[in-house]
DRENPA-3360 file (N, C-alpha, C; in nm, 2 decimals, always signed):
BEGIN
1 = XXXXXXXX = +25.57/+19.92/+14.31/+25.47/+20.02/+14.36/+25.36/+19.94/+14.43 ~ +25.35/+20.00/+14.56/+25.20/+19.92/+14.63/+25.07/+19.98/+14.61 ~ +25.00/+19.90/+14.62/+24.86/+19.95/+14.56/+24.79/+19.94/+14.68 ~ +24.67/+20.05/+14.73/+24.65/+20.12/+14.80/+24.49/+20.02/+14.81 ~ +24.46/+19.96/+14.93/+24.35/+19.87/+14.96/+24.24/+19.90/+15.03 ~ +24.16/+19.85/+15.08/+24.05/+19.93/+15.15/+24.04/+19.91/+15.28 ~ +24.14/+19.85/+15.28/+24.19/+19.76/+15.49/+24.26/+19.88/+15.52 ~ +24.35/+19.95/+15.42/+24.45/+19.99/+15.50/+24.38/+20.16/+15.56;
9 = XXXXXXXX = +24.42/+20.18/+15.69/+24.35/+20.32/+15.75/+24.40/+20.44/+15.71 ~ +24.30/+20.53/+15.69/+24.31/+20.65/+15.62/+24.44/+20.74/+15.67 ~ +24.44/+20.81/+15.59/+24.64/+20.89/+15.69/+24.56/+20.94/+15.79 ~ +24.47/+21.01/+15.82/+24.42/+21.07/+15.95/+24.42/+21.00/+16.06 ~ +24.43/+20.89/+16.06/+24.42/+20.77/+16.16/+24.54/+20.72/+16.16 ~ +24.62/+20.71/+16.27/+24.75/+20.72/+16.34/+24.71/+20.56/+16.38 ~ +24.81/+20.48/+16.34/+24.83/+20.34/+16.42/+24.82/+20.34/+16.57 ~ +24.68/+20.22/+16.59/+24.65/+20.23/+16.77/+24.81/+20.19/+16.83;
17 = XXXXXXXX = +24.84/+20.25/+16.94/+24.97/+20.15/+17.00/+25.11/+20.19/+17.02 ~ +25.08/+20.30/+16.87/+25.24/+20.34/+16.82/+25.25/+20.52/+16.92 ~ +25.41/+20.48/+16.91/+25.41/+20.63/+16.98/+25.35/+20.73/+16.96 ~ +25.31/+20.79/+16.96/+25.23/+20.98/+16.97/+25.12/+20.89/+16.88 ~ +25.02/+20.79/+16.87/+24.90/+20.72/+16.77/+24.85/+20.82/+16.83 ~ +24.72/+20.90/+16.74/+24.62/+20.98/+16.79/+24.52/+20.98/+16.67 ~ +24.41/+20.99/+16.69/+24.29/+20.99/+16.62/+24.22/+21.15/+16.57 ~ +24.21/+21.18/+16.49/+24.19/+21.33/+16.42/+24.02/+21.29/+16.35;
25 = XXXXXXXX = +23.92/+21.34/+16.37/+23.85/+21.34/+16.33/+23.85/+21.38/+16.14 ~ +23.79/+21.28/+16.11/+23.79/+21.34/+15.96/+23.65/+21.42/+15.90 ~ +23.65/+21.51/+15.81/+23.55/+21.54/+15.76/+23.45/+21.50/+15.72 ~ +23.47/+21.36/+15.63/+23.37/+21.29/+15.57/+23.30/+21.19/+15.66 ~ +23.38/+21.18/+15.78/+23.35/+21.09/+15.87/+23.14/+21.11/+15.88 ~ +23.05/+20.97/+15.90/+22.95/+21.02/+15.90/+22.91/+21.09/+16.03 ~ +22.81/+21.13/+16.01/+22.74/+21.21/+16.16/+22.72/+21.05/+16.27 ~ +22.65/+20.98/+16.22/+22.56/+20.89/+16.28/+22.68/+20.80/+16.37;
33 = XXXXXXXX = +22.84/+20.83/+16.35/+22.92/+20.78/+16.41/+22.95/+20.87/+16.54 ~ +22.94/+20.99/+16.56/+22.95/+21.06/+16.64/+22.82/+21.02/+16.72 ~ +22.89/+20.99/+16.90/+22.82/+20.97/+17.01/+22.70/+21.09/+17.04 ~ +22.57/+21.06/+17.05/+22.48/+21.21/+17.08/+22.36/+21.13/+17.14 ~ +22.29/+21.18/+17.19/+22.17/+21.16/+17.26/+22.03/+21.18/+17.21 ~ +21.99/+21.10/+17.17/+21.80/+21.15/+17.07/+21.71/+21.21/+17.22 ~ +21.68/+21.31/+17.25/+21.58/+21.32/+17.32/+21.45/+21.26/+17.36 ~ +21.43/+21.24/+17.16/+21.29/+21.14/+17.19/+21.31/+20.99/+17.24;
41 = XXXXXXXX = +21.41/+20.93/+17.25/+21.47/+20.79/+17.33/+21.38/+20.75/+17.47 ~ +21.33/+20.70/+17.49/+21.25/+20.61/+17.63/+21.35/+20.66/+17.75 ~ +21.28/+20.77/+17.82/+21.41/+20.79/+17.95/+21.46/+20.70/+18.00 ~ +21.40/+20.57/+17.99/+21.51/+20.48/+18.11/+21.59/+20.47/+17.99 ~ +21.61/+20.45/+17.86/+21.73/+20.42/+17.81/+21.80/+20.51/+17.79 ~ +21.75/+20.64/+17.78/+21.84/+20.76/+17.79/+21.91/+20.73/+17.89 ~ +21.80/+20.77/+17.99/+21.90/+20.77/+18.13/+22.09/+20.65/+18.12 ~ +22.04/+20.55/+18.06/+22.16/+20.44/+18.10/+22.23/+20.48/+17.95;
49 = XXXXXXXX = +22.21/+20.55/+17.82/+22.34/+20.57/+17.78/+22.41/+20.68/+17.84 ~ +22.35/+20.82/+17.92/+22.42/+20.87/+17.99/+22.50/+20.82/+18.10 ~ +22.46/+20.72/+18.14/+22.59/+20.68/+18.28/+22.68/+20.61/+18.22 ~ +22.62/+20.52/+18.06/+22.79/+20.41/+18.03/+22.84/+20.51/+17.92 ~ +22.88/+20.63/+17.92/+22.89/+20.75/+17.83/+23.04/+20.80/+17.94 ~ +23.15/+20.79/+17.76/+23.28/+20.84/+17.85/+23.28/+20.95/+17.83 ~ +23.22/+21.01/+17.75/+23.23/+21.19/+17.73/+23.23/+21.28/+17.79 ~ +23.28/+21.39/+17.80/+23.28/+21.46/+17.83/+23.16/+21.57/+17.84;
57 = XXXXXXXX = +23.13/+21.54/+17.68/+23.02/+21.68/+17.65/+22.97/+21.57/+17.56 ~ +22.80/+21.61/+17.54/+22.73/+21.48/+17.41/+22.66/+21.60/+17.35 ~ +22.61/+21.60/+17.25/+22.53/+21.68/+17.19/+22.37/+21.60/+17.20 ~ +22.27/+21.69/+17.19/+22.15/+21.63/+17.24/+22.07/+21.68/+17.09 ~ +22.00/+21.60/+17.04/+21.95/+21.57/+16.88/+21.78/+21.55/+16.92 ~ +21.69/+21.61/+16.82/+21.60/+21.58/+16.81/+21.54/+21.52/+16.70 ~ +21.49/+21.42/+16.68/+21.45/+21.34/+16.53/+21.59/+21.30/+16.46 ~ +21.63/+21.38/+16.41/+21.75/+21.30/+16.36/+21.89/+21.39/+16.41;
65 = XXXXXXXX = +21.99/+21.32/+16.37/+22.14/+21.38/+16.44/+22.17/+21.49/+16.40 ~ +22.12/+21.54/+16.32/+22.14/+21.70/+16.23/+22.05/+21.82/+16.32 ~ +21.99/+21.74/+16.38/+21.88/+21.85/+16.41/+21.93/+21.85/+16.61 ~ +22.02/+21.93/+16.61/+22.11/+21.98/+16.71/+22.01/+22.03/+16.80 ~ +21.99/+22.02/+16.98/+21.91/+22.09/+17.05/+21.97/+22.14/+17.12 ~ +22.11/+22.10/+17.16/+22.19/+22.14/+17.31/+22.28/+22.06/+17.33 ~ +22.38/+22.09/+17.42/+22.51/+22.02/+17.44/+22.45/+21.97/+17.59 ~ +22.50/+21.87/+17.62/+22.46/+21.80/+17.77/+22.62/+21.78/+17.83;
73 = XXXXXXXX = +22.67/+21.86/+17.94/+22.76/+21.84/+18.01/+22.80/+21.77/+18.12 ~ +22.85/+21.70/+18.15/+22.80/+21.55/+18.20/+22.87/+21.63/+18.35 ~ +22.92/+21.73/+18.40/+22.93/+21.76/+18.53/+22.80/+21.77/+18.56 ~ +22.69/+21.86/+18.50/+22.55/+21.84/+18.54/+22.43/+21.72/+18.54 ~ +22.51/+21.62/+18.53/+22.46/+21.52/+18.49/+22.39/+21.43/+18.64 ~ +22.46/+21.42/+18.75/+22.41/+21.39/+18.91/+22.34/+21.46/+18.95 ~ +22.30/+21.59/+18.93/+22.10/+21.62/+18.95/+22.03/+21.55/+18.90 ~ +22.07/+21.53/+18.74/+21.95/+21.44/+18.63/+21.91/+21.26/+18.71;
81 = XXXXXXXX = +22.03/+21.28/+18.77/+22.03/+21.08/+18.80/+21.99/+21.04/+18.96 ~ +21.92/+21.19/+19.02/+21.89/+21.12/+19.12/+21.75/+21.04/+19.16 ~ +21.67/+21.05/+19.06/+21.57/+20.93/+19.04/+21.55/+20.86/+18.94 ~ +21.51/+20.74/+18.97/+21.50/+20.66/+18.87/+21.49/+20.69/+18.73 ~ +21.38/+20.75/+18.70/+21.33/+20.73/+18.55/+21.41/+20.94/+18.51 ~ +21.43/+20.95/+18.39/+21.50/+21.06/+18.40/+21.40/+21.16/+18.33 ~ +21.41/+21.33/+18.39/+21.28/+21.41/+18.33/+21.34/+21.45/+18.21 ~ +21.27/+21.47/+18.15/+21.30/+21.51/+18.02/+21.34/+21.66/+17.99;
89 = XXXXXXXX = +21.21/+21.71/+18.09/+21.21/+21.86/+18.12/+21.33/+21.90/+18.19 ~ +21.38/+21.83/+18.28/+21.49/+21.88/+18.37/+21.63/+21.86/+18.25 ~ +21.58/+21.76/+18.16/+21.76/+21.71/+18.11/+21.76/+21.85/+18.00 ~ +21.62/+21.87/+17.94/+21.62/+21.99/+17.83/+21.73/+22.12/+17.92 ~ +21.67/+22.14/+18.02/+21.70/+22.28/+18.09/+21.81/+22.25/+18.13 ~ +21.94/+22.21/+18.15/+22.03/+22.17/+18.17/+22.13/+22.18/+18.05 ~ +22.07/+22.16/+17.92/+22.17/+22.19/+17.80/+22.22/+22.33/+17.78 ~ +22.31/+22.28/+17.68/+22.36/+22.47/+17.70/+22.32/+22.48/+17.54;
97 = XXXXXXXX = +22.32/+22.58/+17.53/+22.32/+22.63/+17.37/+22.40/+22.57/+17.26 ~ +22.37/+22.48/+17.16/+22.45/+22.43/+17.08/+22.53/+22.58/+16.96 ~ +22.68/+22.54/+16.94/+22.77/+22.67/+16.88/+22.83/+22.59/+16.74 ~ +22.75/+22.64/+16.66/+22.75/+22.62/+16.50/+22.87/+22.65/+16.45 ~ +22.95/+22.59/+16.34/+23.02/+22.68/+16.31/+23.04/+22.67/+16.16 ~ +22.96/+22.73/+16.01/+22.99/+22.70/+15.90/+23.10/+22.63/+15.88 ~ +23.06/+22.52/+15.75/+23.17/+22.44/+15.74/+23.30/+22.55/+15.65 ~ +23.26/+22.63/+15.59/+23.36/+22.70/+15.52/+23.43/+22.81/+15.56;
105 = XXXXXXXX = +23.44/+22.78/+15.73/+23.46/+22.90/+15.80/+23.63/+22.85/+15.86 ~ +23.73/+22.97/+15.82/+23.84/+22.97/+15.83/+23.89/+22.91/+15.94 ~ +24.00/+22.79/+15.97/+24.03/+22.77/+16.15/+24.04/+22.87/+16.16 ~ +24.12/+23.00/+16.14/+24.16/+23.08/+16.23/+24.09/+23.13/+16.31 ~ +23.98/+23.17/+16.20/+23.85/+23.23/+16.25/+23.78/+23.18/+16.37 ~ +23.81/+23.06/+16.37/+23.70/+22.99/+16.44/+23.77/+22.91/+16.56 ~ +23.95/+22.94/+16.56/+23.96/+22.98/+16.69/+23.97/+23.08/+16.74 ~ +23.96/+23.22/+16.72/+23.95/+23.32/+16.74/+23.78/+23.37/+16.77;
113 = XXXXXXXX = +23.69/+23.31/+16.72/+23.56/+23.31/+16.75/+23.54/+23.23/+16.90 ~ +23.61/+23.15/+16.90/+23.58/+23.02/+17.02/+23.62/+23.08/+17.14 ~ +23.75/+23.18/+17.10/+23.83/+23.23/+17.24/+23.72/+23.33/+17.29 ~ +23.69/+23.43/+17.20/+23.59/+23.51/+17.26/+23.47/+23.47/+17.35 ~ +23.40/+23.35/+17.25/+23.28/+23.30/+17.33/+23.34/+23.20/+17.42 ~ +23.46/+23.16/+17.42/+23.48/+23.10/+17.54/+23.42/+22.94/+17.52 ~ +23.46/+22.91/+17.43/+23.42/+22.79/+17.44/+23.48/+22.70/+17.34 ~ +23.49/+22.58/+17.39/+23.63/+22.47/+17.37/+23.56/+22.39/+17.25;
121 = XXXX = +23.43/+22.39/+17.21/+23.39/+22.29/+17.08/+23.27/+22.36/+17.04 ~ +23.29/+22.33/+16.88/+23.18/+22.37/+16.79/+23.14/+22.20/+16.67 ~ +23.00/+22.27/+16.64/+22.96/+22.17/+16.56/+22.93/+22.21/+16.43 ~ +22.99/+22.10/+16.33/+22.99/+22.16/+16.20/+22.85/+22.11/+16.15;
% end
C-alpha cells in the first residue's frame, strides 16, 4: 500500500500536460490566491497589473479580498488606459455589480439563478 505525501497533487488537480489535464478550483483553496485588484493600490501600479492581467473578468476588493466592490471587465478596460496615471473614479464606474452566491447554496440553484440573471460567474 502507498502512502499518501504532501508532494503529491490533490485529485482536483489534473496532471499539467496529460490529455483532457484541467484545473477545477477547489474549495479550500485560499482567497489571497485568486487574481483581484485592491483599489486602494497606487494607480500606476494598478494601472500595470491590469495590462500584464490574463483575465478575463478580476474582481475589485477594498482593504482586504473579502471585501468585494465590483467585477472589472477587461473589454472596458482601453477607456481606463488612455492616460497615463489611471482614475480611480473612472475605474470604480466601470465595475459591474459583484453576484454573491452563499456557500450552501445548491449548484442547481445557482445555475438556474445565473441563467436568469444572466450571468457566467459568481463569488463565494
Amino acid at each position: 500500500m502507498q502512502s499518501t505525501s504532501a508532494a503529491q497533487a490533490p485529485e482536483d488537480v489534473a496532471e499539467p500536460g496529460r490529455p483532457g489535464a484541467h484545473h477545477r478550483q477547489r474549495r479550500d483553496d485560499p482567497r489571497n490566491q485568486i487574481e483581484a485588484l485592491d483599489i486602494e493600490t497606487d494607480p500606476i501600479e494598478l494601472r500595470q497589473q491590469i495590462i500584464t492581467s490574463h483575465h478575463t473578468l478580476l474582481p475589485v476588493y477594498a482593504d482586504t479580498p473579502g471585501n468585494i466592490i465590483g467585477i472589472l471587465h477587461m473589454k472596458r478596460v482601453p477607456a481606463l488606459l488612455q492616460d497615463a496615471t489611471l482614475d480611480l473614479e473612472q475605474l470604480r464606474e466601470t465595475l459591474y455589480e459583484p453576484y454573491f452566491i452563499p456557500s450552501d447554496t445548491p449548484l442547481l440553484r445557482q445555475l438556474q439563478t445565473s441563467r436568469s440573471a444572466r450571468r457566467a460567474s459568481g463569488w463565494w
